[in-house]
CHARMM-style PDB file with segment names, atoms N, HN, CA, C and O in Angstrom:
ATOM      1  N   UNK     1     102.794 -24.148 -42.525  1.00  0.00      PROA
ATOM      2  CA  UNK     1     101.731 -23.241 -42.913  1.00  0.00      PROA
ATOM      3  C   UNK     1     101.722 -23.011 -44.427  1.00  0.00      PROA
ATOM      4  O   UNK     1     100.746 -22.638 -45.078  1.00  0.00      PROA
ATOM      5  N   UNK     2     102.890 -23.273 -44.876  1.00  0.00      PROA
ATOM      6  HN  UNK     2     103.683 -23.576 -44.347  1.00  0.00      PROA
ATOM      7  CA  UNK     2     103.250 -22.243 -46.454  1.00  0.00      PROA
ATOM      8  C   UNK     2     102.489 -23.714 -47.625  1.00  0.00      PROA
ATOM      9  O   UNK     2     102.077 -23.557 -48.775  1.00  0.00      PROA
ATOM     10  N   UNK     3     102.527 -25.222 -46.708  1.00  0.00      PROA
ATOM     11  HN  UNK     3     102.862 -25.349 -45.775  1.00  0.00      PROA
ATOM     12  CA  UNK     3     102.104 -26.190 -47.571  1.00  0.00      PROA
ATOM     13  C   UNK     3     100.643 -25.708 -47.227  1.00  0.00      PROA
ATOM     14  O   UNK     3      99.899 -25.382 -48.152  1.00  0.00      PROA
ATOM     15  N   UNK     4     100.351 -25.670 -46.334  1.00  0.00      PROA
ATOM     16  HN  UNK     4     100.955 -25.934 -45.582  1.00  0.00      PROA
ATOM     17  CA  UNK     4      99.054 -25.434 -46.573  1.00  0.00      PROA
ATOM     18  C   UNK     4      97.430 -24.679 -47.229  1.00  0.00      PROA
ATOM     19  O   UNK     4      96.207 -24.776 -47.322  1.00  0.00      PROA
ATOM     20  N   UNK     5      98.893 -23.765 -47.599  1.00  0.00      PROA
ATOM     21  HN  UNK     5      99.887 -23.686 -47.524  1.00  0.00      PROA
ATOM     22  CA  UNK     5      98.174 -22.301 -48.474  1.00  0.00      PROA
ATOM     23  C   UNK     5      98.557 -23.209 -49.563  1.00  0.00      PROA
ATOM     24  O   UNK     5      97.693 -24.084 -49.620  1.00  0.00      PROA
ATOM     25  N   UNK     6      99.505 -23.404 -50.494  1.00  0.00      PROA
ATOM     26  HN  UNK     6     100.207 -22.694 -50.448  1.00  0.00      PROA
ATOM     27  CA  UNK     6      99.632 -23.978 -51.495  1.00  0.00      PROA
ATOM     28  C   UNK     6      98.458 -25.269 -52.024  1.00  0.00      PROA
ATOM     29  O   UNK     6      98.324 -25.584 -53.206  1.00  0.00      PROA
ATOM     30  N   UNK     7      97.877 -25.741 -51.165  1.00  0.00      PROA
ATOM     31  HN  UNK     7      97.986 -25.485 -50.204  1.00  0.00      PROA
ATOM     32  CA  UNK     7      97.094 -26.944 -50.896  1.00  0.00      PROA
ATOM     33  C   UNK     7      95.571 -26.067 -51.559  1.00  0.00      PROA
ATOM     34  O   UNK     7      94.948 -26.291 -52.597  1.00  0.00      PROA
ATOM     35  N   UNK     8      95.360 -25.150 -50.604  1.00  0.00      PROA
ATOM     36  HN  UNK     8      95.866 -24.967 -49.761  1.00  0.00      PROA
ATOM     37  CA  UNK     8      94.275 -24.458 -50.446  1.00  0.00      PROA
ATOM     38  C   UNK     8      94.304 -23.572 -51.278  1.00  0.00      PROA
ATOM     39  O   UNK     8      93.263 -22.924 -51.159  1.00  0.00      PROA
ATOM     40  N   UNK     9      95.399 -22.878 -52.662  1.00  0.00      PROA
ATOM     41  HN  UNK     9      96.244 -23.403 -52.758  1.00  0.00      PROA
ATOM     42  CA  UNK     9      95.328 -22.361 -53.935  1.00  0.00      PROA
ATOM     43  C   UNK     9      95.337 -23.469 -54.345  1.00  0.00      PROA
ATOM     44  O   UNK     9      94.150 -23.769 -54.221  1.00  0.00      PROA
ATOM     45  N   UNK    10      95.807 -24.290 -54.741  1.00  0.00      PROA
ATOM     46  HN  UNK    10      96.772 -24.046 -54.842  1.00  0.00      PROA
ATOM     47  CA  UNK    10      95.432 -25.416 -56.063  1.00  0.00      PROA
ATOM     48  C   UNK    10      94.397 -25.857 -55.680  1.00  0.00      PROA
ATOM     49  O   UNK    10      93.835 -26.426 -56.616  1.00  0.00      PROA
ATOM     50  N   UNK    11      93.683 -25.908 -54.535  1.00  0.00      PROA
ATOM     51  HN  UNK    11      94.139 -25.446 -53.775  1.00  0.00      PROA
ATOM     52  CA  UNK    11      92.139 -26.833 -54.548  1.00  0.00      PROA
ATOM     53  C   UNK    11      91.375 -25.671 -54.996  1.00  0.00      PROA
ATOM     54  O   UNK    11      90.299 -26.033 -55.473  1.00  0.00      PROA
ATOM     55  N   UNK    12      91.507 -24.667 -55.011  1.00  0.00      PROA
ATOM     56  HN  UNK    12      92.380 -24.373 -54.624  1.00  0.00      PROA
ATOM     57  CA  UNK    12      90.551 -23.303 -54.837  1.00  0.00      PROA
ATOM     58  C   UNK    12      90.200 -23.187 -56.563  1.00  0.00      PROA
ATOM     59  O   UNK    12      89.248 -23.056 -57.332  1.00  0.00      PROA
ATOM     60  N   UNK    13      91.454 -23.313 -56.552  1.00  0.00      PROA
ATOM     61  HN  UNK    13      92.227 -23.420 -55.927  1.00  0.00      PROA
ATOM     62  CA  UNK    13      91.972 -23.406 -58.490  1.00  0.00      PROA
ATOM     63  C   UNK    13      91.087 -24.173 -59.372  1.00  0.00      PROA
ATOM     64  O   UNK    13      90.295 -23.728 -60.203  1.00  0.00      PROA
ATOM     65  N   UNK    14      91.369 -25.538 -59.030  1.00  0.00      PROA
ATOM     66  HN  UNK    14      92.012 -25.899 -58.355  1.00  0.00      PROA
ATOM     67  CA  UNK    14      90.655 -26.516 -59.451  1.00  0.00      PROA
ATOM     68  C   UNK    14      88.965 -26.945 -59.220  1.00  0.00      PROA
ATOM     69  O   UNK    14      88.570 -27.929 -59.844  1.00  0.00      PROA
ATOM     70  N   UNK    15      88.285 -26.433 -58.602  1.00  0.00      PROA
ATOM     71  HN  UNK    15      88.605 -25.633 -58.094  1.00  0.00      PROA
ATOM     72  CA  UNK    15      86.827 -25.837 -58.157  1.00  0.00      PROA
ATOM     73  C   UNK    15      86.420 -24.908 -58.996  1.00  0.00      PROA
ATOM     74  O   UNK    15      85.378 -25.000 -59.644  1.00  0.00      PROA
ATOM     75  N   UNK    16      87.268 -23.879 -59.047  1.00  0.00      PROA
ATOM     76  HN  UNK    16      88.115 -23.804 -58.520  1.00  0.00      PROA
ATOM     77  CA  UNK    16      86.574 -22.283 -59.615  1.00  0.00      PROA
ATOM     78  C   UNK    16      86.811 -22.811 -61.196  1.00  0.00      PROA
ATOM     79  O   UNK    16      85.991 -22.606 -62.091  1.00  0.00      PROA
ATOM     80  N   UNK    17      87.866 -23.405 -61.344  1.00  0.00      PROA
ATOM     81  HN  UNK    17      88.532 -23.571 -60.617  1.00  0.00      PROA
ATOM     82  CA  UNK    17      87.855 -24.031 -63.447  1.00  0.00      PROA
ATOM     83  C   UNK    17      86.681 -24.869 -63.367  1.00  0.00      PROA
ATOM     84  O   UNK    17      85.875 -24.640 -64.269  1.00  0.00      PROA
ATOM     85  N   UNK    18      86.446 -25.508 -62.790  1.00  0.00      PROA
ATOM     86  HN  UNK    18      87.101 -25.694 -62.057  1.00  0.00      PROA
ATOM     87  CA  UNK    18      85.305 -26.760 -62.900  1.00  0.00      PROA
ATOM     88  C   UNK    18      84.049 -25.977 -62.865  1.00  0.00      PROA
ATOM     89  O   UNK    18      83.145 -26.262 -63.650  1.00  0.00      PROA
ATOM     90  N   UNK    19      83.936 -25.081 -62.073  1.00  0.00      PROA
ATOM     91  HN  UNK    19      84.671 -24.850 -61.435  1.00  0.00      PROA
ATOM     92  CA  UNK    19      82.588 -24.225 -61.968  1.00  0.00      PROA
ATOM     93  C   UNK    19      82.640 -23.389 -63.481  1.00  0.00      PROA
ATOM     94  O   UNK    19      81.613 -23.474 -64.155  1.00  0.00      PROA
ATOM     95  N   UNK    20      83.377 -22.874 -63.843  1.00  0.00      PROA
ATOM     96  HN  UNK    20      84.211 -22.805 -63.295  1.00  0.00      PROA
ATOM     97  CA  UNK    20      83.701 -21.859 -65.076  1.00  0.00      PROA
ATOM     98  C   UNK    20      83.796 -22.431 -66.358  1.00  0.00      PROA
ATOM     99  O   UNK    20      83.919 -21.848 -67.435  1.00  0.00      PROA
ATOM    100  N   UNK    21      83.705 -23.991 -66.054  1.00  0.00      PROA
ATOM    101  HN  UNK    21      83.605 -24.465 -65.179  1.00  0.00      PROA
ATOM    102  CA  UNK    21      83.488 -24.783 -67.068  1.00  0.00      PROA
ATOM    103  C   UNK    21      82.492 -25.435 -67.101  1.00  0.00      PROA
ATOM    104  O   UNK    21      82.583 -26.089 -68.140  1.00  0.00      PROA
ATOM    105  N   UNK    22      81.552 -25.685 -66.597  1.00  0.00      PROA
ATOM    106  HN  UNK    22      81.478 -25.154 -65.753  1.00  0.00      PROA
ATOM    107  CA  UNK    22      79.906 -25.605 -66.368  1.00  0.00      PROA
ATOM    108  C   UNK    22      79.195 -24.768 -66.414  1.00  0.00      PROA
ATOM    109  O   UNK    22      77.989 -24.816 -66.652  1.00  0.00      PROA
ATOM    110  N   UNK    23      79.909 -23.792 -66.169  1.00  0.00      PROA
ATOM    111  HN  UNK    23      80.890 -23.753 -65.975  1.00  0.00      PROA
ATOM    112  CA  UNK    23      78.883 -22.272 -66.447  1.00  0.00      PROA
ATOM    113  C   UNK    23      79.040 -20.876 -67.027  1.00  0.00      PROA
ATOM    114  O   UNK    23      78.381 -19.836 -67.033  1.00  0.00      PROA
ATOM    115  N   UNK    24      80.229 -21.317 -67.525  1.00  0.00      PROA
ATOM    116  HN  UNK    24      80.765 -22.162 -67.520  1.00  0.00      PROA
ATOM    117  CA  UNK    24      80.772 -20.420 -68.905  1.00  0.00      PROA
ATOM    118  C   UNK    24      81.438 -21.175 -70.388  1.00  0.00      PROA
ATOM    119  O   UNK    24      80.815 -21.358 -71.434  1.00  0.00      PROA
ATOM    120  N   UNK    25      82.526 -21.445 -70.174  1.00  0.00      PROA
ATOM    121  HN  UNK    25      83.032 -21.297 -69.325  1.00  0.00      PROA
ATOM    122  CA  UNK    25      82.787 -22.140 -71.406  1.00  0.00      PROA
ATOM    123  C   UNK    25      83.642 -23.540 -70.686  1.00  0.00      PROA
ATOM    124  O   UNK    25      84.220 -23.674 -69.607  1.00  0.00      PROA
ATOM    125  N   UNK    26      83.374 -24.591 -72.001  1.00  0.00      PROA
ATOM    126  HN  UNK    26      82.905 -24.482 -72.877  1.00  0.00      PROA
ATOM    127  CA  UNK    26      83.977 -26.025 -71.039  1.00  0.00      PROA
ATOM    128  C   UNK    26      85.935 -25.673 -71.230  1.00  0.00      PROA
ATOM    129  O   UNK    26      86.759 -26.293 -70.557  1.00  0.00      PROA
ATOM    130  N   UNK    27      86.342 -24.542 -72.307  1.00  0.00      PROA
ATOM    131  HN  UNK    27      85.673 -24.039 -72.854  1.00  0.00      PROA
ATOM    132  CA  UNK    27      87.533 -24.546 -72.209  1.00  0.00      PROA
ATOM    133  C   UNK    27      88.380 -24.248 -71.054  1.00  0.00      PROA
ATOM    134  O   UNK    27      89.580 -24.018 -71.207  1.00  0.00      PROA
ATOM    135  N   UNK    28      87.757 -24.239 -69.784  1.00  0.00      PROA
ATOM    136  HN  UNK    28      86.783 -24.427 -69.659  1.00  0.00      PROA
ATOM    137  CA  UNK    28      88.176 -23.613 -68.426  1.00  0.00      PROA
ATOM    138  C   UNK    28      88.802 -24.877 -67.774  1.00  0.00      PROA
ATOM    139  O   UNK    28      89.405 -24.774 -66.706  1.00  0.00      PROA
ATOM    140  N   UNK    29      88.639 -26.275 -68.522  1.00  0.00      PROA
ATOM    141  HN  UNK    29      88.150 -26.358 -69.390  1.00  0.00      PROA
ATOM    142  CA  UNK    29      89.157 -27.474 -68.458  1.00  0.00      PROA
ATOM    143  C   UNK    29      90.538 -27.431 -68.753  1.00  0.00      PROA
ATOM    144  O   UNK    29      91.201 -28.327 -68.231  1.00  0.00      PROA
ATOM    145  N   UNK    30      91.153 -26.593 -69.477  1.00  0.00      PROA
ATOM    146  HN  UNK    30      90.615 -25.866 -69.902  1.00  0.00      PROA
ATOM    147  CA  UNK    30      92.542 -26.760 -69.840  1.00  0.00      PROA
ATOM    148  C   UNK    30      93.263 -25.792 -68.636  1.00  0.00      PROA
ATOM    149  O   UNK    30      94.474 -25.610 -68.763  1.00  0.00      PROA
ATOM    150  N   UNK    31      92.594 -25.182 -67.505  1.00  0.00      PROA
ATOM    151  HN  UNK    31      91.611 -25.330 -67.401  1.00  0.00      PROA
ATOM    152  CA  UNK    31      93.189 -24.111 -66.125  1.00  0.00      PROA
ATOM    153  C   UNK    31      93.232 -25.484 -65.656  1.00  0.00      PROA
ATOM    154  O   UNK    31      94.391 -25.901 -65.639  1.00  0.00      PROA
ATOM    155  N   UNK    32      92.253 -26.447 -65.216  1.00  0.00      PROA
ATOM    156  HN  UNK    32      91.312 -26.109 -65.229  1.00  0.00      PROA
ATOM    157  CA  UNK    32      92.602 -27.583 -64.398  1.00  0.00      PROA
ATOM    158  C   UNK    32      93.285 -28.755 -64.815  1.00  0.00      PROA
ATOM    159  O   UNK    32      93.744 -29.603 -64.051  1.00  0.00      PROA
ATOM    160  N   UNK    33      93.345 -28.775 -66.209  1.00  0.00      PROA
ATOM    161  HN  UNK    33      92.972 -28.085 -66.830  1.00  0.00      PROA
ATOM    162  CA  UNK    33      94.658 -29.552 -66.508  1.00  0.00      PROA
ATOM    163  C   UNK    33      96.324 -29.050 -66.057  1.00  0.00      PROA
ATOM    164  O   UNK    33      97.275 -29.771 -65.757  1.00  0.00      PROA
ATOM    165  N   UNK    34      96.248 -27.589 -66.140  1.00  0.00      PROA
ATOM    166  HN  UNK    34      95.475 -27.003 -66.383  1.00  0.00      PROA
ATOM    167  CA  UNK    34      97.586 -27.143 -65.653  1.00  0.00      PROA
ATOM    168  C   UNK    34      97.625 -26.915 -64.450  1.00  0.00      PROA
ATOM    169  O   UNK    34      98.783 -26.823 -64.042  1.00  0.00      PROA
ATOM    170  N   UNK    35      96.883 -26.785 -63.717  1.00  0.00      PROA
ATOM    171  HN  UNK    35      95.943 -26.859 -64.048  1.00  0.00      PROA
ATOM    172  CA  UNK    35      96.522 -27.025 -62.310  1.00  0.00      PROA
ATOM    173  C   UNK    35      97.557 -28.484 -61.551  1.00  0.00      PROA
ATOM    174  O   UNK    35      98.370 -28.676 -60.647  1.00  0.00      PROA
ATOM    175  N   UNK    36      96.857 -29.218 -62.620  1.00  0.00      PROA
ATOM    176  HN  UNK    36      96.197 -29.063 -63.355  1.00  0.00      PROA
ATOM    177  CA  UNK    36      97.205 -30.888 -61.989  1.00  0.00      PROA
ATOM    178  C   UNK    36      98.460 -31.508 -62.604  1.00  0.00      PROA
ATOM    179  O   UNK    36      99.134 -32.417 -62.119  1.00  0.00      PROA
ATOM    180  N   UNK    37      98.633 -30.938 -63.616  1.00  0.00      PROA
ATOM    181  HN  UNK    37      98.086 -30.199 -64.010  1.00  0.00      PROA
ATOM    182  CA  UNK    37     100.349 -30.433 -64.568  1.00  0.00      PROA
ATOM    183  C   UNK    37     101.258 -30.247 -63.484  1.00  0.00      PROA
ATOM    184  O   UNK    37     102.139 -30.985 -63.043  1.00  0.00      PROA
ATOM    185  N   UNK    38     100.848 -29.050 -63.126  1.00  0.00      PROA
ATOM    186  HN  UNK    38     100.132 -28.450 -63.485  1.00  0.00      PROA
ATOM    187  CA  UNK    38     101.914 -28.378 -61.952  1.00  0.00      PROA
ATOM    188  C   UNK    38     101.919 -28.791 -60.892  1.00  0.00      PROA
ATOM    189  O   UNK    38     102.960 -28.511 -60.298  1.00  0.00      PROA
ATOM    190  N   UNK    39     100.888 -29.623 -60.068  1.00  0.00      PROA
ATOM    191  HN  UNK    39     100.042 -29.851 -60.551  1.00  0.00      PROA
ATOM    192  CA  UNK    39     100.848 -30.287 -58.874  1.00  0.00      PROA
ATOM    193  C   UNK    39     102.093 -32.206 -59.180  1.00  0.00      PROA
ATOM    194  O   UNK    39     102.971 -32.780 -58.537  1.00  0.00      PROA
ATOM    195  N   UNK    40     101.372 -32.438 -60.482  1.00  0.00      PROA
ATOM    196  HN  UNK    40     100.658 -31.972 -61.005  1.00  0.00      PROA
ATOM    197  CA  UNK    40     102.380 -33.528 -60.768  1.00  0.00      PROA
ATOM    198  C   UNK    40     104.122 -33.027 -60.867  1.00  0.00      PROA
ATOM    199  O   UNK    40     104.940 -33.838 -60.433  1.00  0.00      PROA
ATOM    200  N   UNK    41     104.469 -32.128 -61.254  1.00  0.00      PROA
ATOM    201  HN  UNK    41     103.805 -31.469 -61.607  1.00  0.00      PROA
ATOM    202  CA  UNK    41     105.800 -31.530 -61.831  1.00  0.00      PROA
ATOM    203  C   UNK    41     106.868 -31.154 -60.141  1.00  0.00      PROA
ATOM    204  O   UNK    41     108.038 -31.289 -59.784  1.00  0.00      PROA
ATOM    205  N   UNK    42     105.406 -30.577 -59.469  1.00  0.00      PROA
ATOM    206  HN  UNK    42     104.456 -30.467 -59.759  1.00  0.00      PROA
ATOM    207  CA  UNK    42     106.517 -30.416 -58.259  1.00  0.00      PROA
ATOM    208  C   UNK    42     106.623 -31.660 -57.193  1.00  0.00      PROA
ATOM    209  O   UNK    42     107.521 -31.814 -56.365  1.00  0.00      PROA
ATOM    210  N   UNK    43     105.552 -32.462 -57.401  1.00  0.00      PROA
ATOM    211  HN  UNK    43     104.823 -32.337 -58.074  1.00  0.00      PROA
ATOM    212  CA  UNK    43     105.792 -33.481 -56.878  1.00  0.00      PROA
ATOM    213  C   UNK    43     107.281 -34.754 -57.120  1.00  0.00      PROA
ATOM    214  O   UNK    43     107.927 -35.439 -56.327  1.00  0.00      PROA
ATOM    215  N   UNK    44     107.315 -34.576 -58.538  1.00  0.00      PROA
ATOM    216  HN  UNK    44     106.790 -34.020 -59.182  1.00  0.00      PROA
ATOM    217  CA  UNK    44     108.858 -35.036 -58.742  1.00  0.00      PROA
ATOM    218  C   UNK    44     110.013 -34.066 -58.918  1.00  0.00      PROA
ATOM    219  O   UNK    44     111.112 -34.613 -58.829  1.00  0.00      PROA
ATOM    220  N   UNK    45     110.031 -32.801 -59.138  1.00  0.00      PROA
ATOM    221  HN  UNK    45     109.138 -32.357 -59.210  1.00  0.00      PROA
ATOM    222  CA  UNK    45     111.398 -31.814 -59.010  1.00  0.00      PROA
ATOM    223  C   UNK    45     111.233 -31.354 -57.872  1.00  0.00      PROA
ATOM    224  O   UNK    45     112.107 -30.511 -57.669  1.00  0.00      PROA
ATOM    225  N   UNK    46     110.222 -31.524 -56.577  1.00  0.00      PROA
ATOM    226  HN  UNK    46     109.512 -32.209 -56.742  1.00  0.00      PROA
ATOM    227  CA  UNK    46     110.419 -30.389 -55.507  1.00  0.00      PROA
ATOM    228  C   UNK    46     110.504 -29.275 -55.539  1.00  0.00      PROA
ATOM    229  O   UNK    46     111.143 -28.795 -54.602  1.00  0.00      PROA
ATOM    230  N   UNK    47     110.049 -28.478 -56.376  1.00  0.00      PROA
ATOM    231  HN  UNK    47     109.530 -28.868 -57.137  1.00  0.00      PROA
ATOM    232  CA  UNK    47     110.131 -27.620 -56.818  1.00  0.00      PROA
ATOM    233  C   UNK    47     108.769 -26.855 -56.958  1.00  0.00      PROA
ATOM    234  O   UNK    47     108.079 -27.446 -57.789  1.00  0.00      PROA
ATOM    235  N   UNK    48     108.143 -25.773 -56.456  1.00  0.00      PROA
ATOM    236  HN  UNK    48     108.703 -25.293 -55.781  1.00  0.00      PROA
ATOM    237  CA  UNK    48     107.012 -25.228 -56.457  1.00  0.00      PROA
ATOM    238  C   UNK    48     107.065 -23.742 -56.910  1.00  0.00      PROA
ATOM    239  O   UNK    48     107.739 -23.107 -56.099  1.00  0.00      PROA
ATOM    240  N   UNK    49     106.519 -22.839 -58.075  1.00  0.00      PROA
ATOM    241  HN  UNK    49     105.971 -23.355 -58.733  1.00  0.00      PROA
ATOM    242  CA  UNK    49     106.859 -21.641 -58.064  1.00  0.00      PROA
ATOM    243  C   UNK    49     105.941 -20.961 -57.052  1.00  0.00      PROA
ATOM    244  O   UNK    49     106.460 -19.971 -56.536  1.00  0.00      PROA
ATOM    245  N   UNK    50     104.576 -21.278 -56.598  1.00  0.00      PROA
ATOM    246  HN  UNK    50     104.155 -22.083 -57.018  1.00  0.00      PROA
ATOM    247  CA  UNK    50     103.997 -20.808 -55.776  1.00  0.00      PROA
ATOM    248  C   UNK    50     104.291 -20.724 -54.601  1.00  0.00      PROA
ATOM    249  O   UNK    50     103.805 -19.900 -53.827  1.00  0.00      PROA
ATOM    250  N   UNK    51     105.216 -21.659 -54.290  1.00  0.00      PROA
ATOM    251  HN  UNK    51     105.611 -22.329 -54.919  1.00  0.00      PROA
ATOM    252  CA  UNK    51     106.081 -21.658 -52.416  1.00  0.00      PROA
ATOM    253  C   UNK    51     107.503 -20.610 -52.535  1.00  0.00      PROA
ATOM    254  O   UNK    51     108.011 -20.027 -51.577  1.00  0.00      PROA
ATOM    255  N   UNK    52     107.925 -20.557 -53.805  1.00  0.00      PROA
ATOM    256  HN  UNK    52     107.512 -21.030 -54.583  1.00  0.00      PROA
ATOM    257  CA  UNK    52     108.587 -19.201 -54.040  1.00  0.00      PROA
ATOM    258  C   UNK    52     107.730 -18.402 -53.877  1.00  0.00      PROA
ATOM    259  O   UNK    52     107.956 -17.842 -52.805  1.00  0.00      PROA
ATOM    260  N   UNK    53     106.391 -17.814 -54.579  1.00  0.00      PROA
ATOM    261  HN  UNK    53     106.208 -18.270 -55.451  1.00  0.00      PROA
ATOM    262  CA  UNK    53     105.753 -16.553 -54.405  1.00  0.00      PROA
ATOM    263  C   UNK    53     105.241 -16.292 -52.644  1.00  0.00      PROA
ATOM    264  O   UNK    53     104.975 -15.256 -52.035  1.00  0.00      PROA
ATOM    265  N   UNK    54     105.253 -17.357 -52.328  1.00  0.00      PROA
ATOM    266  HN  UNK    54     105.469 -18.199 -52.822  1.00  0.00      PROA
ATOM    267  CA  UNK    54     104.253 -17.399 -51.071  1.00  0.00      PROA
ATOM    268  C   UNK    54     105.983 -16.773 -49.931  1.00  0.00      PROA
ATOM    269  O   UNK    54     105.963 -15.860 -49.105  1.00  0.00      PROA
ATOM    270  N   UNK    55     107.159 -17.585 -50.286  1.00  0.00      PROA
ATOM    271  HN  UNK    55     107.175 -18.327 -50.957  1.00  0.00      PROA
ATOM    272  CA  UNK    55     108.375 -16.536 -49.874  1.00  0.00      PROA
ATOM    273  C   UNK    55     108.422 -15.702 -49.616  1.00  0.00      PROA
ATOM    274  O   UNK    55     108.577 -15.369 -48.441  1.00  0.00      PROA
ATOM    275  N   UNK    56     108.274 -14.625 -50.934  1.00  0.00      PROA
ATOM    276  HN  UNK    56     108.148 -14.895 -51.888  1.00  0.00      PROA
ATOM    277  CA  UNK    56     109.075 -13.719 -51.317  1.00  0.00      PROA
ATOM    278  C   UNK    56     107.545 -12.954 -50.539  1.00  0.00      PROA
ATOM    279  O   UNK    56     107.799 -11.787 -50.240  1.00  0.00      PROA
ATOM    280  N   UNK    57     106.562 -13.226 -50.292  1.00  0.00      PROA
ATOM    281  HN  UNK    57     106.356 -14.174 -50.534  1.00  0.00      PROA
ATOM    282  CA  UNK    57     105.400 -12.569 -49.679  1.00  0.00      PROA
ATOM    283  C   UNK    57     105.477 -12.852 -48.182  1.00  0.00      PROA
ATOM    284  O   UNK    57     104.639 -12.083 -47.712  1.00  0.00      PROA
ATOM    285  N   UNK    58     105.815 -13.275 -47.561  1.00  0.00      PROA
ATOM    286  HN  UNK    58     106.495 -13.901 -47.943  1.00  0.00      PROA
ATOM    287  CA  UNK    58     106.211 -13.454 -46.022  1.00  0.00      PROA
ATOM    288  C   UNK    58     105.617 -14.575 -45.446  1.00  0.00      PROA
ATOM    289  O   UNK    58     105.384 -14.613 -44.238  1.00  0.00      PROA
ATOM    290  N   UNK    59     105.286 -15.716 -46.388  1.00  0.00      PROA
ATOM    291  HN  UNK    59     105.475 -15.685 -47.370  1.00  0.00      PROA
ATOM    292  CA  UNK    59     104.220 -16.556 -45.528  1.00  0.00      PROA
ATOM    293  C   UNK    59     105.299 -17.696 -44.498  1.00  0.00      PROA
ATOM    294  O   UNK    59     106.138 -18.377 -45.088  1.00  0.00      PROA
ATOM    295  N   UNK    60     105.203 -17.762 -43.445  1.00  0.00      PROA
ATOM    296  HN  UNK    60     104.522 -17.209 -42.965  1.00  0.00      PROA
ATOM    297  CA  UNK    60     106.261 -18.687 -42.606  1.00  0.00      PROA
ATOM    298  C   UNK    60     105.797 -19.985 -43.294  1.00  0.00      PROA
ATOM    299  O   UNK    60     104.771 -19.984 -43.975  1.00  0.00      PROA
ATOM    300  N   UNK    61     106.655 -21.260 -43.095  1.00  0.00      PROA
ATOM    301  HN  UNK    61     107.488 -21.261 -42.541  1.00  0.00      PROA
ATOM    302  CA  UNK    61     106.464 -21.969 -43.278  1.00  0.00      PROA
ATOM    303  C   UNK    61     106.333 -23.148 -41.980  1.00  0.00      PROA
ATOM    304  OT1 UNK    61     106.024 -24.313 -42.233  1.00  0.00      PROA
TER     305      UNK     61
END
């Protein structure tokens, strides 16, 4: 369950910068660069700070 929320904040993430960068300022491009930063980073350390937050908040996994 806990991958799946994580899935469904970074896609949510990466939508709402893309929209906010079409329809406010294009600098909303550098939220979805770190977006895809941090999706690359835990993909090689295993390591997610959001599956810590999603923890320490009760989400089962």
């Amino acid at each position: 369950m806990r991958n799946r929320v994580i899935r469904a904040i970074a896609g949510s993430f990466v939508l709402i910068s893309l929209l906010l960068a079409i329809y406010v300022n294009q600098n909303w491009l550098w939220f979805t660069a770190f977006v895809g930063v941090n999706l690359l980073q835990s993909s090689i350390t295993k390591w997610c700070l959001m599956e810590d937050i999603l923890k320490k908040l009760g989400v089962k996994d």
